[in-house]
SELO-91057 format. One record per atom (N, C-alpha, C): residue in three letters; atom name; x, y, z. Coordinates in steps of 0.1 Angstrom, whole numbers, always signed. Example, Ala and Ser with C-alpha at 12.3 -4.5 7.8 and 13.67 -1.06 7.14 Angstrom:
% SELO-91057
<pt residu="ala" atome="N" u="+132" v="-57" w="+78"/>
<pt residu="ala" atome="CA" u="+123" v="-45" w="+78"/>
<pt residu="ala" atome="C" u="+132" v="-33" w="+78"/>
<pt residu="ser" atome="N" u="+128" v="-22" w="+71"/>
<pt residu="ser" atome="CA" u="+137" v="-11" w="+71"/>
<pt residu="ser" atome="C" u="+129" v="+0" w="+79"/>
% end
This chain:
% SELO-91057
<pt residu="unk" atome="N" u="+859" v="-19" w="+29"/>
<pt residu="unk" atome="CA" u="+870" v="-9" w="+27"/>
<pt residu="unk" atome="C" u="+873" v="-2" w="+40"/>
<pt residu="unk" atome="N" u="+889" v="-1" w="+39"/>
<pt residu="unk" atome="CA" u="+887" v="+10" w="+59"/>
<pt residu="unk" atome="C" u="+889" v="+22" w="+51"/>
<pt residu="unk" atome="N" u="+884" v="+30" w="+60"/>
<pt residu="unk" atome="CA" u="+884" v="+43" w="+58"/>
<pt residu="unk" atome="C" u="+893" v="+50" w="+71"/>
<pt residu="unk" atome="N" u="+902" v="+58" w="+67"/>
<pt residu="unk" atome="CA" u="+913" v="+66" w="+80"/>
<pt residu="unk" atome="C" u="+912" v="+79" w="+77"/>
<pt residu="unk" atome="N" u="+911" v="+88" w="+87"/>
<pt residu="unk" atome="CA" u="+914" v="+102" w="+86"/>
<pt residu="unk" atome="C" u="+926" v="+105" w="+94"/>
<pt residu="unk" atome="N" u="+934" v="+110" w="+93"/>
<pt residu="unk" atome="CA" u="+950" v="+116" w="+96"/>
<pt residu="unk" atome="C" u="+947" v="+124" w="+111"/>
<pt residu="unk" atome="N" u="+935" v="+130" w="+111"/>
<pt residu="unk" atome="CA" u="+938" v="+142" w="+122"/>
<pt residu="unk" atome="C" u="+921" v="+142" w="+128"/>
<pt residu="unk" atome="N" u="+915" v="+144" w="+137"/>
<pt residu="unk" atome="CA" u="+905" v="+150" w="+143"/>
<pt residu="unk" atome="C" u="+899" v="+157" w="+135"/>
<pt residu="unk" atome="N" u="+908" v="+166" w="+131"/>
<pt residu="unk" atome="CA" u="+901" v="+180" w="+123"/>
<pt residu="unk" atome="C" u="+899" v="+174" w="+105"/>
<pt residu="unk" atome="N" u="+909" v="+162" w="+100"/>
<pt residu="unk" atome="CA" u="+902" v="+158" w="+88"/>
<pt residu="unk" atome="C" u="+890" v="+152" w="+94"/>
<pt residu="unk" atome="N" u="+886" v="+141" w="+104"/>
<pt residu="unk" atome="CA" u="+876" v="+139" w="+106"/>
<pt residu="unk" atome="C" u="+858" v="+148" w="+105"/>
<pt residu="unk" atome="N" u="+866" v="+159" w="+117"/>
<pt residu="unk" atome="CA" u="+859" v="+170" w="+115"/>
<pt residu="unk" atome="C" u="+851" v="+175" w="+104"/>
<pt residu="unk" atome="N" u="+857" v="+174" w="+93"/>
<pt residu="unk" atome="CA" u="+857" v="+185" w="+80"/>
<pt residu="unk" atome="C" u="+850" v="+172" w="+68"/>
<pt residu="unk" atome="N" u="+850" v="+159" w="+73"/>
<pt residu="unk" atome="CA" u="+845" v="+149" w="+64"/>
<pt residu="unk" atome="C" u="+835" v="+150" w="+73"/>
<pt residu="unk" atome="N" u="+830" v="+152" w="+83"/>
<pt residu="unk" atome="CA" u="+815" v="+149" w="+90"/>
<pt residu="unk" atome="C" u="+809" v="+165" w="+87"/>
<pt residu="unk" atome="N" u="+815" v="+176" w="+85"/>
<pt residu="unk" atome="CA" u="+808" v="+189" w="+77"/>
<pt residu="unk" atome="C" u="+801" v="+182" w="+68"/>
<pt residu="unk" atome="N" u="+811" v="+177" w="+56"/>
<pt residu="unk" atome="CA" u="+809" v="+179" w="+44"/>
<pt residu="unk" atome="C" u="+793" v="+166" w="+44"/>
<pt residu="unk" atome="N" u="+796" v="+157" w="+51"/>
<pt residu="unk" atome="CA" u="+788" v="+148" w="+49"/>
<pt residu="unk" atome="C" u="+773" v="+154" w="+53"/>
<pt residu="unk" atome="N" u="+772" v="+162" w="+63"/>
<pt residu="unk" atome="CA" u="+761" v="+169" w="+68"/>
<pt residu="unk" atome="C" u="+756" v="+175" w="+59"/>
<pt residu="unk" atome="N" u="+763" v="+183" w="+56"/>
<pt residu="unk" atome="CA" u="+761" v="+193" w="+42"/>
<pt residu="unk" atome="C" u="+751" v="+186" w="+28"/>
<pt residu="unk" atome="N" u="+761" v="+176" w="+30"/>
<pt residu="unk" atome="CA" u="+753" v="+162" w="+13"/>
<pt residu="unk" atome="C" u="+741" v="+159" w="+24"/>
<pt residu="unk" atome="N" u="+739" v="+157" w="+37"/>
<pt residu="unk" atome="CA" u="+726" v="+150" w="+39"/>
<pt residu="unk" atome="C" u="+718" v="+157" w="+39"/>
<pt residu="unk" atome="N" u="+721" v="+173" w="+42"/>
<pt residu="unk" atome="CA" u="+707" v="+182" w="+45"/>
<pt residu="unk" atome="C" u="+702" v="+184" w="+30"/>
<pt residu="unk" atome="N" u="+711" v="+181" w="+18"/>
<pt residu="unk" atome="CA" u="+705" v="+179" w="+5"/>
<pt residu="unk" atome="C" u="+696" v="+169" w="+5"/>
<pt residu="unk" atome="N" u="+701" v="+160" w="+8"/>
<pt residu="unk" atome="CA" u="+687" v="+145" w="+10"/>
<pt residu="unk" atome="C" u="+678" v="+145" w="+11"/>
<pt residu="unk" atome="N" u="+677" v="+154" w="+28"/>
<pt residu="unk" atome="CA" u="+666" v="+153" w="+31"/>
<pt residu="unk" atome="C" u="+658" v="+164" w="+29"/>
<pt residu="unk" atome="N" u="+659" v="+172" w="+18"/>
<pt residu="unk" atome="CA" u="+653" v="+179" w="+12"/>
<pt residu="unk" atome="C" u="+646" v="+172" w="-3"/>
<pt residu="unk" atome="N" u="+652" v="+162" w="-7"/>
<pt residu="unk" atome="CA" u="+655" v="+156" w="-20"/>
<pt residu="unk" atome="C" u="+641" v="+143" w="-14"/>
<pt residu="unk" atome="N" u="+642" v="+140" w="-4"/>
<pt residu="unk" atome="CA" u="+632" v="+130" w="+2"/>
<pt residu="unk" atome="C" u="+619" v="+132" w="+7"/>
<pt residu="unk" atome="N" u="+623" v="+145" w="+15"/>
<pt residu="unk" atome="CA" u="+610" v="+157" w="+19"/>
<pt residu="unk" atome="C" u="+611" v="+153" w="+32"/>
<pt residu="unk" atome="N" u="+617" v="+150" w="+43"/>
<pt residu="unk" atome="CA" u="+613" v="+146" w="+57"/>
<pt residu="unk" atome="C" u="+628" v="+138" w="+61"/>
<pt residu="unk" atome="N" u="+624" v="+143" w="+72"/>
<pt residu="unk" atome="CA" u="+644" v="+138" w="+82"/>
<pt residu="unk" atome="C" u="+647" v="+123" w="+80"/>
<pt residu="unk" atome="N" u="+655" v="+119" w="+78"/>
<pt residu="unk" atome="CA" u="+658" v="+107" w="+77"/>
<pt residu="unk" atome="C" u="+665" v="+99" w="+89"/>
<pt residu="unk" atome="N" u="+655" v="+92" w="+92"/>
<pt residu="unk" atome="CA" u="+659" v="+85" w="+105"/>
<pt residu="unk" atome="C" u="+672" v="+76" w="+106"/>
<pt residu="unk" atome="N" u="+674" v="+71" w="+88"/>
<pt residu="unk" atome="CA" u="+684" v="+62" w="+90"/>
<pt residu="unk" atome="C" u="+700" v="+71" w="+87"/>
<pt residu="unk" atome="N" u="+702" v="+84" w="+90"/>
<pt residu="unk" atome="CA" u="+710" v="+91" w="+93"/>
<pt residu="unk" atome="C" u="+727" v="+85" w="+95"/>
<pt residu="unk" atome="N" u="+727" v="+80" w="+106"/>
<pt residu="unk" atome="CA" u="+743" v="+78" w="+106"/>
<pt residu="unk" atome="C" u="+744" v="+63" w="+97"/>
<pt residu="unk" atome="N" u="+740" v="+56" w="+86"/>
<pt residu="unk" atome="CA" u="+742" v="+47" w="+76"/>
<pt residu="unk" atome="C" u="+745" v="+57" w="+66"/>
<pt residu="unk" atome="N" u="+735" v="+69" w="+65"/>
<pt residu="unk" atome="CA" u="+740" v="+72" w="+57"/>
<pt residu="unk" atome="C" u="+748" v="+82" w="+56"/>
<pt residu="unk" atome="N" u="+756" v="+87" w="+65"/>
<pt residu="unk" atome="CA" u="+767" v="+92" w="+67"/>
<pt residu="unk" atome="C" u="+777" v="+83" w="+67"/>
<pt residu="unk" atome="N" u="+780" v="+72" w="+73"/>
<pt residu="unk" atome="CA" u="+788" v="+63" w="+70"/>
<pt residu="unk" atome="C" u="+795" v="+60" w="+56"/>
<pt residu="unk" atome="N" u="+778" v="+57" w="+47"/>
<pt residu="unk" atome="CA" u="+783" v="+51" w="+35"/>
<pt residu="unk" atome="C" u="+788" v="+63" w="+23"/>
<pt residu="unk" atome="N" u="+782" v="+79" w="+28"/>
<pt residu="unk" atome="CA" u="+787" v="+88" w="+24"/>
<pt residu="unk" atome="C" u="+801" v="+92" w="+24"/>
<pt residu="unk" atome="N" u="+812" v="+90" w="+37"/>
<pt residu="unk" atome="CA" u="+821" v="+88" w="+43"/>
<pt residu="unk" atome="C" u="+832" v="+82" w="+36"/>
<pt residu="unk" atome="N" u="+824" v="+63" w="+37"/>
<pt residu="unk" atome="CA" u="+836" v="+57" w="+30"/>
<pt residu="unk" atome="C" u="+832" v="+59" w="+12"/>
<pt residu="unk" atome="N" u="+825" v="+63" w="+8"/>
<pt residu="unk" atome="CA" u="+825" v="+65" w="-7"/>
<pt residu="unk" atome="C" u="+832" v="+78" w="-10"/>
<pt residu="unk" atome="N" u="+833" v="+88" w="-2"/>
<pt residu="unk" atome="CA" u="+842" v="+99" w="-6"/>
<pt residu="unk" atome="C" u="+858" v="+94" w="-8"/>
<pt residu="unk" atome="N" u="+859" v="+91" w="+4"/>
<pt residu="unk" atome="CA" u="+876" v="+88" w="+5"/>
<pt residu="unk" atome="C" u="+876" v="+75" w="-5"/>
<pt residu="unk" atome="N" u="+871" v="+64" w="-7"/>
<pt residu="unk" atome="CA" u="+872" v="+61" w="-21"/>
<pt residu="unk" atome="C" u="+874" v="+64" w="-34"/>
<pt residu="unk" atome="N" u="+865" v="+81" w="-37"/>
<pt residu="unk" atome="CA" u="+868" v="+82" w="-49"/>
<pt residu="unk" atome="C" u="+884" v="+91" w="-51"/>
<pt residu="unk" atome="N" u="+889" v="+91" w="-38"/>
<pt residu="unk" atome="CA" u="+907" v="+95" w="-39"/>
<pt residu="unk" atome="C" u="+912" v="+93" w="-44"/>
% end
């Protein structure tokens, strides 16, 4: 699936929000997650999918 953001600042505001869902994770996991930008990725294109 591609995933587009319109502006920098949508960008911006989808890599907040994704942060935000991960520091839930890794609370939910107990310890930092190394595999980090996967899973911001797959957080990423599953948001703008549920559009």
């Amino acid at each position: 699936m591609a995933t587009e953001y319109g502006s920098a600042s949508e960008l911006a505001e989808a890599l907040r929000r994704a942060a935000a869902a991960h520091g839930e994770h890794e609370k939910e996991i107990g310890h930092a997650d190394a595999n980090w930008p996967d899973w911001y990725a797959q957080y990423m294109v599953d948001e703008q999918s549920a559009q």
